[in-house]
C-alpha positions as CSV (number, residue, x, y, z in Angstrom):
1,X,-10.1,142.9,53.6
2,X,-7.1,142.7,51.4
3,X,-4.3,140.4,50.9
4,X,-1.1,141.3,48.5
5,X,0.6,137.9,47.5
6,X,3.9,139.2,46.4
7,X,5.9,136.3,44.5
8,X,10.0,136.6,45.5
9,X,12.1,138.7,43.1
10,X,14.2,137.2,40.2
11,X,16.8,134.8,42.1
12,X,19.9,133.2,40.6
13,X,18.2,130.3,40.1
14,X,15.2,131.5,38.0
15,X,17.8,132.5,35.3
16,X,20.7,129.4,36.0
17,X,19.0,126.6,37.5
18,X,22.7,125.4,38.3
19,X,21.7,127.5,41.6
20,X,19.8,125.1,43.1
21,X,22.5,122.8,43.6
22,X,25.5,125.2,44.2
23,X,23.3,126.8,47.3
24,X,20.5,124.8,47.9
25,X,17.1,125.9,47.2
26,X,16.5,127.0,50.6
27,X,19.8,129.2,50.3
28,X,19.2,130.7,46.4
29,X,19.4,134.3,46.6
30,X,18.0,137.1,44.5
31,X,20.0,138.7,41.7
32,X,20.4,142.6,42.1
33,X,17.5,142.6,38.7
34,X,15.3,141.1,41.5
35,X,15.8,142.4,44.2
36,X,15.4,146.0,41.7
37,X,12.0,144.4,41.2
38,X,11.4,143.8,44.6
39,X,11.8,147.6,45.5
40,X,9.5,148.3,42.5
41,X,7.1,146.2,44.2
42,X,7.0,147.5,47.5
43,X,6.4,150.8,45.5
44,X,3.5,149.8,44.5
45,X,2.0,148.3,47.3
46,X,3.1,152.0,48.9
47,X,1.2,153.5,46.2
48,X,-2.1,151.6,46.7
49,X,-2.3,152.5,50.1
50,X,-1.8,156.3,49.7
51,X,-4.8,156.8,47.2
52,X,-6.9,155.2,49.8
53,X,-8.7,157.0,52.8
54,X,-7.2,157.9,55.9
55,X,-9.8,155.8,57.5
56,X,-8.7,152.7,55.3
57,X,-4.7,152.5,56.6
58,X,-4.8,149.7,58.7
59,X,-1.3,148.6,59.3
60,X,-0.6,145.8,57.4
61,X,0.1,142.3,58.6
62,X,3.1,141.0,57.0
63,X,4.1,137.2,56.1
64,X,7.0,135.2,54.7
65,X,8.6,132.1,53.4
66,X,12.0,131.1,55.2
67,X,13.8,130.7,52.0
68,X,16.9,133.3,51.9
69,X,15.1,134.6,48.1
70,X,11.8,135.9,50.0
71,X,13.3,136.9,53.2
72,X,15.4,139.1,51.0
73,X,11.9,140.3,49.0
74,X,10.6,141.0,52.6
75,X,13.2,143.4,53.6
76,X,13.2,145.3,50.0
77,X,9.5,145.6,50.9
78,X,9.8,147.2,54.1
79,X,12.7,149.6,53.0
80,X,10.3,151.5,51.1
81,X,6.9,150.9,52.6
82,X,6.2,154.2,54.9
83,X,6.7,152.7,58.8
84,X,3.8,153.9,59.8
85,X,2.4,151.1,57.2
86,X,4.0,148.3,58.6
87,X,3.0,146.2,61.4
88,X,4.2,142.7,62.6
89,X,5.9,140.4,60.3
90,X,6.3,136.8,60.5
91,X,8.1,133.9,59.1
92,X,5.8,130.7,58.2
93,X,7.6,127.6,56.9
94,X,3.9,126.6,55.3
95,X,5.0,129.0,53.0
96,X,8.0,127.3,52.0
97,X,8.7,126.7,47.8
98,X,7.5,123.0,46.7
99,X,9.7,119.9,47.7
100,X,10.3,118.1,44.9
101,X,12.2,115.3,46.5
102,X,14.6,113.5,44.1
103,X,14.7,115.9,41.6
104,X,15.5,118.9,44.6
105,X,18.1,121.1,42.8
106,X,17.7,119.2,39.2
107,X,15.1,121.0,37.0
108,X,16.4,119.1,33.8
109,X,14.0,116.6,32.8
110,X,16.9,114.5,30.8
111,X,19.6,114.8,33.9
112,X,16.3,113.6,36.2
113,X,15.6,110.7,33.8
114,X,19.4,110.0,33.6
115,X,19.7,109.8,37.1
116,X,16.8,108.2,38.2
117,X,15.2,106.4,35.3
118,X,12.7,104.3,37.4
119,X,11.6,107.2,39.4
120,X,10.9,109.3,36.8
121,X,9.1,107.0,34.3
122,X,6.6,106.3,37.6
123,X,6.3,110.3,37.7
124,X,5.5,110.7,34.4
125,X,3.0,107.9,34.1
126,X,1.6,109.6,37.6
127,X,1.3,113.1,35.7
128,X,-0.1,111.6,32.7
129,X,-3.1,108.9,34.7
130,X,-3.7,111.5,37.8
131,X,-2.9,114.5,36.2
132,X,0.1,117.1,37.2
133,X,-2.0,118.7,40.5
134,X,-1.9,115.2,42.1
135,X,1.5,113.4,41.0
136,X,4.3,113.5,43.7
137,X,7.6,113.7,42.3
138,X,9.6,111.0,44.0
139,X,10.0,111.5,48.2
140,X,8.5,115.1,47.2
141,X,5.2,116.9,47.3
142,X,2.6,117.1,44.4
143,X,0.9,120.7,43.8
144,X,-1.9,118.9,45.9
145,X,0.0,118.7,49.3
146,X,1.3,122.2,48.9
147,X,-2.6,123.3,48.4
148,X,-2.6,121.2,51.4
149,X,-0.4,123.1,54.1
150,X,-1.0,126.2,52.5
151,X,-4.4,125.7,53.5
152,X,-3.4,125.3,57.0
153,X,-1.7,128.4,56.9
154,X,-5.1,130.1,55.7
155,X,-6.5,129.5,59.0
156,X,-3.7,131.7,60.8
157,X,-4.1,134.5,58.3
158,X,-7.9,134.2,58.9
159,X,-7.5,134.0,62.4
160,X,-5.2,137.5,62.0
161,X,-8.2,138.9,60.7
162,X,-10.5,137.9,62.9
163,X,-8.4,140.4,65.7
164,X,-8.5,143.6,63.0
165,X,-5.4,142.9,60.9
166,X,-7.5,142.7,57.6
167,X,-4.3,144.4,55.6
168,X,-2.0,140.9,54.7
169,X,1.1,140.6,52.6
170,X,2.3,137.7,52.0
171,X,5.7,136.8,50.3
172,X,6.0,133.3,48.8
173,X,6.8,131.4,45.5
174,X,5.0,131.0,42.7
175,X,2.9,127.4,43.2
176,X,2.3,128.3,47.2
177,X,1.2,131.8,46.2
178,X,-1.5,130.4,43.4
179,X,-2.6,127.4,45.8
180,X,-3.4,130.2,48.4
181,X,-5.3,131.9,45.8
182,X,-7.1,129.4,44.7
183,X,-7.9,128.2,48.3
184,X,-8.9,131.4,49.5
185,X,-11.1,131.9,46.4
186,X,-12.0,128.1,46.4
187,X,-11.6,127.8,42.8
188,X,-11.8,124.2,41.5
189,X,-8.6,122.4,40.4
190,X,-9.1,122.7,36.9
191,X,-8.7,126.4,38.2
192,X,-4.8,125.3,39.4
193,X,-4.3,123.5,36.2
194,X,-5.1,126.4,33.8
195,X,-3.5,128.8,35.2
196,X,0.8,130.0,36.1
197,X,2.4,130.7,38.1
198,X,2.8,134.7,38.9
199,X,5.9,136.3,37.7
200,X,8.8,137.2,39.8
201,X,7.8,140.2,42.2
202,X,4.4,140.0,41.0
203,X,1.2,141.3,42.7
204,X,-1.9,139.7,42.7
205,X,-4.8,141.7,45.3
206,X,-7.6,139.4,46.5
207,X,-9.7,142.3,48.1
208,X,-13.3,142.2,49.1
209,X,-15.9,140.9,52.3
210,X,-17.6,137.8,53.2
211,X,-20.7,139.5,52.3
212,X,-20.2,140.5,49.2
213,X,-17.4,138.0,47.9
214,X,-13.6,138.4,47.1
215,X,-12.0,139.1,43.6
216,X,-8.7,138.7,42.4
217,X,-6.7,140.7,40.3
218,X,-3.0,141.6,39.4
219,X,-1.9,144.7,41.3
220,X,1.5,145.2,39.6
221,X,3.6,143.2,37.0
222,X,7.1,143.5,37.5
223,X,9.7,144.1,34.7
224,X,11.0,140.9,32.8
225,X,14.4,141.3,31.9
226,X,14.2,140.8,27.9
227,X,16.1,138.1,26.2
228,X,19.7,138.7,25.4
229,X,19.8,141.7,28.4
230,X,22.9,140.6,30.7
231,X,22.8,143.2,33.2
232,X,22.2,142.7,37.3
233,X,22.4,138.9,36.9
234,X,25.0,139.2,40.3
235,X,23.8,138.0,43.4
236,X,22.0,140.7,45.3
237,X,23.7,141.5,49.0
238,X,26.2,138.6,48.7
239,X,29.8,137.8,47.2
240,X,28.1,134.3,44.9
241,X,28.7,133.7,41.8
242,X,27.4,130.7,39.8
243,X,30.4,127.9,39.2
244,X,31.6,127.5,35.8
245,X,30.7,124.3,34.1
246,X,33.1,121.5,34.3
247,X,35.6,121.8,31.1
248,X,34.9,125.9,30.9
């Protein structure tokens, strides 16, 4: 069995988190760097599979967040992964990027504190007593109830597999993608705590058998831009541009 998790592509709102509240997280697209990375990806994935055995090409089962940055990972994916590779793929809200409730769309710890100054000093003495993988950001979802659904999401990926399609991608963000990890693997939440999140358009291969155990390790690392490169930072497939600060 293997399973690619493929994290989305650099998105508009992974290098201006002003993004998030111009489009909506749901609605953030990639930036042509990502979806660049996103091809690279796909690539790779292309690459794995043609070293193998003929015996070993299975098609491969393919999954997906509904948010616009993944979907558009997905079809970089499949516009270089040979046909013949790809089987069915499906959407799956379970996959769907953190809710973080009030602070949706405002990543600035002083602008949430600003805003909501009760809310967040509750947060904060949530992450500091429970600790970070339990605290829900207000009306949102801790890293605990993503684990959660992801979780129930497992089941239909192992249910997949139990009718032959033992070849998965599956295209999320960067806290679903580690809690399915770390579910699958059934690593301890210390596990979650220590480690990050995947880069954009990162691989990370679980491979392996229930008889002789799974391992995890990191297919492909995408290309960071470097600091100070400006290039590709347009919206990929789309006429968006980020709006100017107020008083610019």
């Amino acid at each position: 069995m293997r399973i690619f998790l493929v994290r989305h592509g650099e998105s508009l709102g992974n290098i201006d988190e002003r993004a998030y509240g111009q489009f909506g997280d749901h609605n953030v697209p990639l930036t042509q760097w990502g979806h660049r990375q996103a091809i690279t990806a796909g690539e790779a994935i292309a690459a794995y599979f043609a070293a193998l055995p003929s015996h070993e090409l299975r098609k491969l089962r393919i999954w997906y967040s509904p948010f616009l940055r993944t979907r558009q990972t997905r079809d970089a994916l499949l516009s270089v992964l040979p046909p013949d590779l790809v089987g069915h793929a499906s959407e799956d809200y379970l996959l769907r990027e953190q809710d973080f409730g009030l602070f949706t769309e405002i990543y600035d710890r002083a602008e949430q504190r600003q805003k909501f100054p009760d809310e967040f000093e509750k947060w904060a003495r949530l992450r500091s007593n429970s600790g970070k993988f339990y605290a829900r950001p207000p009306d949102g979802e801790s890293r605990a109830d993503v684990a959660q659904r992801v979780r129930l999401f497992l089941q239909t990926v192992m249910h997949d597999v139990g009718n032959g399609n033992d070849n998965v991608v599956i295209i999320g963000h960067g806290v679903t993608n580690r809690a399915f990890e770390m579910n699958f693997l059934q690593h301890p939440v210390e596990w979650f705590e220590r480690s990050d999140n995947p880069g954009n358009a990162d691989i990370t291969l679980i491979e392996g058998s229930h008889a002789h155990g799974y391992t995890s390790t990191l297919l492909h690392q995408a290309a960071d831009r470097q600091e100070g490169e400006e290039e590709l930072r347009d919206a990929y497939g789309a006429e968006m541009t980020i709006a100017p600060k107020p008083g610019l």
